[in-house]
PALO-838406 format. One line per field, with one value per residue: residue number from 1; residue in one letter; x, y, z negated of N, C-alpha, C, O in turn. Coordinates in pm, whole numbers, always signed. Layout:
resi = [NUM;...] .
resn = [a;...] .
nxx = [X;...] .
nyy = [Y;...] .
nzz = [Z;...] .
caxx = [X;...] .
cayy = [Y;...] .
cazz = [Z;...] .
cxx = [X;...] .
cyy = [Y;...] .
czz = [Z;...] .
oxx = [X;...] .
oyy = [Y;...] .
ozz = [Z;...] .
end
This chain:
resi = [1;2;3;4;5;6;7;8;9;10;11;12;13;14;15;16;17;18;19;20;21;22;23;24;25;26;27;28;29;30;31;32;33;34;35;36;37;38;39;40;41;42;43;44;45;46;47;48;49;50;51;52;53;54;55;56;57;58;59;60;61;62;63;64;65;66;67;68;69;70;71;72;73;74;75;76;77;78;79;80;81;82;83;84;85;86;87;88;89;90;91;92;93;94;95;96;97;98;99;100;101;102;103;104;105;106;107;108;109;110;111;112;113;114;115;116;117;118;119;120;121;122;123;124;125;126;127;128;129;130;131;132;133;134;135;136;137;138;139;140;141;142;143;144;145;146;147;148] .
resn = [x;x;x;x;x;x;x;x;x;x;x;x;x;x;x;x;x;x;x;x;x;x;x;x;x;x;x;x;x;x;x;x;x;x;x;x;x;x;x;x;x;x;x;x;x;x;x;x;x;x;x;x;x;x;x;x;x;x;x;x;x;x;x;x;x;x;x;x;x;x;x;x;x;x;x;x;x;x;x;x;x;x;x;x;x;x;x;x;x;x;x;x;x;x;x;x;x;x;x;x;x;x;x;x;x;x;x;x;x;x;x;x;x;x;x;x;x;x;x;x;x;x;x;x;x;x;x;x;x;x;x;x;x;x;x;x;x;x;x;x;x;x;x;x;x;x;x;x] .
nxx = [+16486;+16709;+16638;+16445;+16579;+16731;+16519;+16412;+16642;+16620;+16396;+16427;+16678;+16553;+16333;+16515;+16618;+16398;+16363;+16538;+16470;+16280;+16398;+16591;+16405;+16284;+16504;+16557;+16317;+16348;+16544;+16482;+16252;+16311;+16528;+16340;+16116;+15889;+15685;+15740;+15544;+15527;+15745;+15678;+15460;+15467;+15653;+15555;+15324;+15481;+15688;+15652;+15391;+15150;+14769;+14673;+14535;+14558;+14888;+14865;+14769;+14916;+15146;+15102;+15127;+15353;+15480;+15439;+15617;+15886;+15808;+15796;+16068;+16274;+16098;+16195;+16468;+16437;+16353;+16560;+16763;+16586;+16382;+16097;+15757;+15594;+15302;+15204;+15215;+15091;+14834;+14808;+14818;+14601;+14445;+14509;+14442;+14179;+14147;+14306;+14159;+13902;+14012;+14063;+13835;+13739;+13917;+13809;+13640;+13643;+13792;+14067;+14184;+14067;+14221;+14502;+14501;+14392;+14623;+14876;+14785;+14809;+15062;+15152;+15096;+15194;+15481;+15452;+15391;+15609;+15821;+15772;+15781;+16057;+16181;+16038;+16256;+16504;+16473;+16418;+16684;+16830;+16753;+16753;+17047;+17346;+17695;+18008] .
nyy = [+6372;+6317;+6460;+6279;+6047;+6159;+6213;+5953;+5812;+5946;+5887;+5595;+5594;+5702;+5513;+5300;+5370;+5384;+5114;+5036;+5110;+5031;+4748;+4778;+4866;+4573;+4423;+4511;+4503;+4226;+4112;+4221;+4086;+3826;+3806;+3911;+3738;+3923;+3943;+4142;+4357;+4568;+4744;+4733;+4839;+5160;+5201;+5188;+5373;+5625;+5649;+5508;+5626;+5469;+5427;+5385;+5153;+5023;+4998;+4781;+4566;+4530;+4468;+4231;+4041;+4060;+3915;+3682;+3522;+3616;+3497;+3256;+3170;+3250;+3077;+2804;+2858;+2875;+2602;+2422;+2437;+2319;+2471;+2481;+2392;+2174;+2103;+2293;+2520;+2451;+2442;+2738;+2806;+2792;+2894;+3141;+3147;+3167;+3434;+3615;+3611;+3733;+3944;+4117;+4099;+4331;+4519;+4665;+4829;+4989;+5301;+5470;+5665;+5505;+5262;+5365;+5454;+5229;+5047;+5226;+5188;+4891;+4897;+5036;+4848;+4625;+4694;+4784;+4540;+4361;+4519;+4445;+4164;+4148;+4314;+4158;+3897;+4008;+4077;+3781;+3639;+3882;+3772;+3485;+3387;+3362;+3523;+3437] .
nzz = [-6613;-6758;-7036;-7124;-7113;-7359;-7593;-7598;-7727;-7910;-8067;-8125;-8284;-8446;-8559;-8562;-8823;-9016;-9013;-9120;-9326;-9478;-9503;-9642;-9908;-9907;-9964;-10218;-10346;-10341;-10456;-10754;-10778;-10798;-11018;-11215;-11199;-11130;-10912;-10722;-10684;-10845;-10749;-10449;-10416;-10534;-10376;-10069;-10118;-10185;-10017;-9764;-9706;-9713;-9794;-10173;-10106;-9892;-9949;-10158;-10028;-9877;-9990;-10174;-9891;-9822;-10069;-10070;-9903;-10069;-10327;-10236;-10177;-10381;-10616;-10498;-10548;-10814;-10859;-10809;-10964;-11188;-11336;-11321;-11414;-11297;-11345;-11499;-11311;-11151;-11232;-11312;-11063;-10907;-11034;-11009;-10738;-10741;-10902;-10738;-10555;-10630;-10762;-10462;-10369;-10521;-10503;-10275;-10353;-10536;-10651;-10543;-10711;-10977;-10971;-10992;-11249;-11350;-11294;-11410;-11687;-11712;-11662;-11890;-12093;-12061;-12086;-12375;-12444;-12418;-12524;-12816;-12826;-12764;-13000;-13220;-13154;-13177;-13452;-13584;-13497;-13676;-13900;-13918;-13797;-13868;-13882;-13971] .
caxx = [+16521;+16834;+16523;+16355;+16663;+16758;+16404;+16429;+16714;+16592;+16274;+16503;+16702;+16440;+16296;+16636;+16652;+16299;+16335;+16633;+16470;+16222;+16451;+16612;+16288;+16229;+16587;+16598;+16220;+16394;+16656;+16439;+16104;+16383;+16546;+16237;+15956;+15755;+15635;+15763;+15421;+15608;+15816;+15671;+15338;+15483;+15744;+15431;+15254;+15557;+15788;+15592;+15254;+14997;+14691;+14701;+14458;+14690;+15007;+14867;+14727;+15078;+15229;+15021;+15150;+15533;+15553;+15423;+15759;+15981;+15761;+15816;+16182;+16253;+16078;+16276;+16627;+16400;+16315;+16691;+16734;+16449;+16294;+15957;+15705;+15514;+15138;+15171;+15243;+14966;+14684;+14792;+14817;+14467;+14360;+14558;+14367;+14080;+14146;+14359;+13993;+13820;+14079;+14051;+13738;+13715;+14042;+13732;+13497;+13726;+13809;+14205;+14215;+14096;+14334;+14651;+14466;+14460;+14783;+14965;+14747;+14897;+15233;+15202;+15025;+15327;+15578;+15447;+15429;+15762;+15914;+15709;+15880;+16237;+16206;+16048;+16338;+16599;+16452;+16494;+16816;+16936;+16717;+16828;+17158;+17462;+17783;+18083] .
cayy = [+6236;+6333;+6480;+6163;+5956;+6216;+6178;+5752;+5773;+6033;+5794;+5504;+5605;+5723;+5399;+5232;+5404;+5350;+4975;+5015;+5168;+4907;+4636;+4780;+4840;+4468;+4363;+4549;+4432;+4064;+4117;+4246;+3949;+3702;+3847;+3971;+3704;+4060;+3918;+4234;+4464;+4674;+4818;+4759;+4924;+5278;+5207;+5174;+5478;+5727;+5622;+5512;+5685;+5412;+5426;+5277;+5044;+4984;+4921;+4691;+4474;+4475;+4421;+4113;+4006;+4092;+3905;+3565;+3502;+3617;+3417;+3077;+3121;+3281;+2944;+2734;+2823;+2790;+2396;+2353;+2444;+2261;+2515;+2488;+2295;+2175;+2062;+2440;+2612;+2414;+2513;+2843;+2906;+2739;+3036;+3275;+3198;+3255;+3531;+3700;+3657;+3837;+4134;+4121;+4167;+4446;+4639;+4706;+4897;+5053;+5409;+5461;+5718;+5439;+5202;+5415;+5413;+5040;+5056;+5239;+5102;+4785;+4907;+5030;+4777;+4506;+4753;+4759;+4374;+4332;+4571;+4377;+4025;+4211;+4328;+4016;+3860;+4110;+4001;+3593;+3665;+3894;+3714;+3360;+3350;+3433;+3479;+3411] .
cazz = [-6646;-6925;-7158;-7105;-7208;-7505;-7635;-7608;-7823;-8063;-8118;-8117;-8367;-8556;-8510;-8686;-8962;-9106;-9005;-9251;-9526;-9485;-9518;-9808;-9953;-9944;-10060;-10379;-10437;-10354;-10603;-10912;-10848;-10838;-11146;-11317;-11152;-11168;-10789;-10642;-10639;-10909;-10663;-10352;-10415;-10535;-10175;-9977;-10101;-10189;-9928;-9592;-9682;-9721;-9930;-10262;-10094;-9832;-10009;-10234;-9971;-9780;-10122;-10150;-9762;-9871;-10199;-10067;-9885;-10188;-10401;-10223;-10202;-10553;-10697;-10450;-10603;-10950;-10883;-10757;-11165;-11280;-11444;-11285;-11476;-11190;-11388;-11525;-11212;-11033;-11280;-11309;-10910;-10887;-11147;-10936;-10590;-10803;-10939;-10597;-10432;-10711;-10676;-10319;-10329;-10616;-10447;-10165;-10456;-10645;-10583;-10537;-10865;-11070;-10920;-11014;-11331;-11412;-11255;-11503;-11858;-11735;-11709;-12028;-12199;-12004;-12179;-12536;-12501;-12418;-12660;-12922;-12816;-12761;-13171;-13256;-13128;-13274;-13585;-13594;-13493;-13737;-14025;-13920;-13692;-13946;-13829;-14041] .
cxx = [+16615;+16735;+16476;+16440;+16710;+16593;+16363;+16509;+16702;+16478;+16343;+16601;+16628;+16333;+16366;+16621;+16527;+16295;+16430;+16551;+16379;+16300;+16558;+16532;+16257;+16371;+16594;+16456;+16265;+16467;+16575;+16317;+16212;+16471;+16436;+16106;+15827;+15667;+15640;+15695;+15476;+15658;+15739;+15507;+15370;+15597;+15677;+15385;+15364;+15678;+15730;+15420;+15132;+14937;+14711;+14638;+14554;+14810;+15003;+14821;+14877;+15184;+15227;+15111;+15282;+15555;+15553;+15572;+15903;+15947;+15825;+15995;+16264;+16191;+16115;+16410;+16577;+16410;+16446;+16749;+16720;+16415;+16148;+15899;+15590;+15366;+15104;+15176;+15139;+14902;+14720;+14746;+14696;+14393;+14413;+14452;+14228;+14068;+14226;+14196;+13904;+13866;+14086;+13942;+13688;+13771;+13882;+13671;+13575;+13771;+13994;+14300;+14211;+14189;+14462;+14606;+14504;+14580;+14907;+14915;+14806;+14996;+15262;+15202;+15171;+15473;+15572;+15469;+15555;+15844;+15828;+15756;+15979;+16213;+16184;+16169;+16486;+16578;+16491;+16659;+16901;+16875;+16747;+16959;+17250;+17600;+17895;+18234] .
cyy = [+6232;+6380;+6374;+6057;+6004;+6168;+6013;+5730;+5858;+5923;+5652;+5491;+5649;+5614;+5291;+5262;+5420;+5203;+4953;+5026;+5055;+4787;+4639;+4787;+4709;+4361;+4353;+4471;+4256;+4035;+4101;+4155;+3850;+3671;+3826;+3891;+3790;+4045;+4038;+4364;+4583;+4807;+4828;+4867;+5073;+5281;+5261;+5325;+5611;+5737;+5641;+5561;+5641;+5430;+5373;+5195;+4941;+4908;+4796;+4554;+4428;+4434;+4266;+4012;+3987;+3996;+3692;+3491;+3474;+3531;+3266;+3078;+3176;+3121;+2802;+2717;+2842;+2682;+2378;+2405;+2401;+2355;+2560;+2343;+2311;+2203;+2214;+2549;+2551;+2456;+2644;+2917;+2906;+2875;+3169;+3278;+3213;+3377;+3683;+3706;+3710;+3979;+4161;+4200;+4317;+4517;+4765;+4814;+4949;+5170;+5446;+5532;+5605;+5370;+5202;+5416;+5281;+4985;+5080;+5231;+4972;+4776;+4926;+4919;+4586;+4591;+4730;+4633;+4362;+4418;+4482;+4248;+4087;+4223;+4230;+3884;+3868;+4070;+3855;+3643;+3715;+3849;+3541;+3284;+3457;+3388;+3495;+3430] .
czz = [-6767;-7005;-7196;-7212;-7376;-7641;-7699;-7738;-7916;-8143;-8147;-8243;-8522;-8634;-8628;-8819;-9047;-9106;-9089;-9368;-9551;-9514;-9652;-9914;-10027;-9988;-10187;-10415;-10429;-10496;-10708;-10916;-10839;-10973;-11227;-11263;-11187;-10989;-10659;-10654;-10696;-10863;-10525;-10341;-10417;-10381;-10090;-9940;-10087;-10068;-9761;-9603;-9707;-9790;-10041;-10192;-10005;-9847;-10119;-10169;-9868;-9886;-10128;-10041;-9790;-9959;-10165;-10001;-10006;-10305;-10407;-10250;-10324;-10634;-10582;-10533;-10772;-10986;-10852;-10936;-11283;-11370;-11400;-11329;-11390;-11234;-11418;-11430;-11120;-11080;-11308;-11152;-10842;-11016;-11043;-10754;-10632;-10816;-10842;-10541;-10468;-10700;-10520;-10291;-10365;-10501;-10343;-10244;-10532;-10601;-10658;-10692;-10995;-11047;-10962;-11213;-11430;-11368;-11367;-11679;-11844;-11757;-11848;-12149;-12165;-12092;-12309;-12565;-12497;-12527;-12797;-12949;-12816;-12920;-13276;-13262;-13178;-13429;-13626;-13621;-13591;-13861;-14035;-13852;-13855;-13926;-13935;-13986] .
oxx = [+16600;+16747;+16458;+16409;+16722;+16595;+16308;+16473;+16777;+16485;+16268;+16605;+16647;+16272;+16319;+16615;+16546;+16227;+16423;+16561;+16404;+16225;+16593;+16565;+16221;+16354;+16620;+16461;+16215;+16447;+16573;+16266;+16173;+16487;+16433;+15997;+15719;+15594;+15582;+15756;+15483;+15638;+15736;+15477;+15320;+15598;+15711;+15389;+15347;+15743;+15747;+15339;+15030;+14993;+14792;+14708;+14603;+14842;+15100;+14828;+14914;+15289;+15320;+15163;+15321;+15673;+15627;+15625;+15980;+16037;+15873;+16047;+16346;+16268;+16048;+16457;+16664;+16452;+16462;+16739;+16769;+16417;+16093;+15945;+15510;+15303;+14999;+15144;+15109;+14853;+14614;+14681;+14667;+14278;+14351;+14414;+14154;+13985;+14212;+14138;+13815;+13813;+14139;+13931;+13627;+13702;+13865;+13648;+13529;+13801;+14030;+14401;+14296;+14284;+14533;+14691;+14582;+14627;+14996;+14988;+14858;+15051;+15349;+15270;+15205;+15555;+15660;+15534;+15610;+15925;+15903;+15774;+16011;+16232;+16252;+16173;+16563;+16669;+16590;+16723;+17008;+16943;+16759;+16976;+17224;+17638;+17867;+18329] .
oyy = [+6153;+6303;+6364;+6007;+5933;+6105;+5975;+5660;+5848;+5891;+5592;+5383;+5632;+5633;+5231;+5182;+5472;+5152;+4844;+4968;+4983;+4706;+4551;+4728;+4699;+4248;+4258;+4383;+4175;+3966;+3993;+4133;+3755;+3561;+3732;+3948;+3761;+4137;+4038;+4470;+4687;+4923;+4942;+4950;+5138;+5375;+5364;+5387;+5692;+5839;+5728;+5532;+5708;+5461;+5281;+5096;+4831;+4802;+4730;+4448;+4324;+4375;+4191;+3912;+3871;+3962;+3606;+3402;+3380;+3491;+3195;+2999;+3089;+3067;+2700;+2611;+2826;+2640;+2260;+2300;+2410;+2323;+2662;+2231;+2405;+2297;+2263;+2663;+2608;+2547;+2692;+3018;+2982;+2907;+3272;+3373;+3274;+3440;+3803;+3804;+3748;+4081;+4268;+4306;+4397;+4568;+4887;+4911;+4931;+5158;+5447;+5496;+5598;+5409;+5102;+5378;+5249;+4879;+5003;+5261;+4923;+4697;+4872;+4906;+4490;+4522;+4668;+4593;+4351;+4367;+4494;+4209;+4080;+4114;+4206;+3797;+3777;+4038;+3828;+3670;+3661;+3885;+3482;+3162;+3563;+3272;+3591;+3403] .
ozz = [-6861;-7100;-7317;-7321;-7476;-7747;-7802;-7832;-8014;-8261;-8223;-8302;-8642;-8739;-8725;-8912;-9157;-9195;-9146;-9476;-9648;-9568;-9730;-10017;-10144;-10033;-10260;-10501;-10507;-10596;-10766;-11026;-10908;-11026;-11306;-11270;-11239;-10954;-10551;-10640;-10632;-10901;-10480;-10255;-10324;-10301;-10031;-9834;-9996;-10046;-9676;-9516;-9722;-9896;-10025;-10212;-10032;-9793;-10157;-10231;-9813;-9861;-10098;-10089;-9777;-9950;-10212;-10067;-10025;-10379;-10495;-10329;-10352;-10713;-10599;-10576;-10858;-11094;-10880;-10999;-11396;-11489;-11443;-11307;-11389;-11184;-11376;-11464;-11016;-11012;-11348;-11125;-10749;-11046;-11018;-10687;-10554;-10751;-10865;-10494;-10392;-10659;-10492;-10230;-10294;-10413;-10347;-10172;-10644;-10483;-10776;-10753;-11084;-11114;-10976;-11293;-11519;-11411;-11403;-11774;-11945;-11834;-11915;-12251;-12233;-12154;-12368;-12662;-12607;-12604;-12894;-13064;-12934;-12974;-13377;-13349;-13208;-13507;-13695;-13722;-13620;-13957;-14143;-13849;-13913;-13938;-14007;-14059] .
end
């Protein structure tokens, strides 16, 4: 019967401390899509697979499940703001349940190598853009802001 109970609380604790990492998991991805409206997947997808094991197929479909939460309330303390332009956030989200039910369906047909694939040409290709606006930017600035 004392094996029994040692055992309870070995699994028990074992138990805790992944329901932690999980919940830090989904703080820090709170933090950086409410910062960075990057909708979370960023982070929670490589979590998923490198952390608790799932397939890419897997983690991107619990990614998905995860982000809709942080989503709504992330553009809650946006509209308390006003910086949500409603007419543009309706026809885009009406393109997005389009286009979520097209990757939905792909994710199924797609073999997990390519996946990590178009995974990281996007990252890159989301990097180059942004360093391209950041220098763009750097520029105006130091060709029309003069400080005296």
């Amino acid at each position: 019967m004392e094996n029994i109970n040692k055992e309870n609380k070995i699994l028990n604790k074992s138990k805790m401390k992944n329901n932690i990492k999980i919940l830090l998991v989904g703080l820090i991805t709170g933090i950086l899509s409410g910062l960075f409206a990057s909708g979370g997947g960023l982070v929670l997808v490589p979590a998923f697979v490198y952390i608790f094991k799932l397939t890419e197929k897997q983690a991107r479909a619990m990614s998905v499940f995860c982000i809709l939460p942080m989503c709504i309330t992330s553009a809650i303390m946006y509209n308390r703001t006003n910086y949500i332009d409603w007419k543009l956030g309706i026809l885009c989200g009406i393109g997005g349940i389009i286009g979520g039910t097209i990757g939905a369906k792909l994710l199924k047909k797609i073999n997990d190598k390519y996946l990590i694939l178009i995974f990281i040409a996007f990252l890159i290709y989301a990097s180059v853009s942004m360093l391209r606006m950041w220098e763009n930017d750097r520029n105006f600035i130091r060709n029309n802001i003069r400080f005296s």
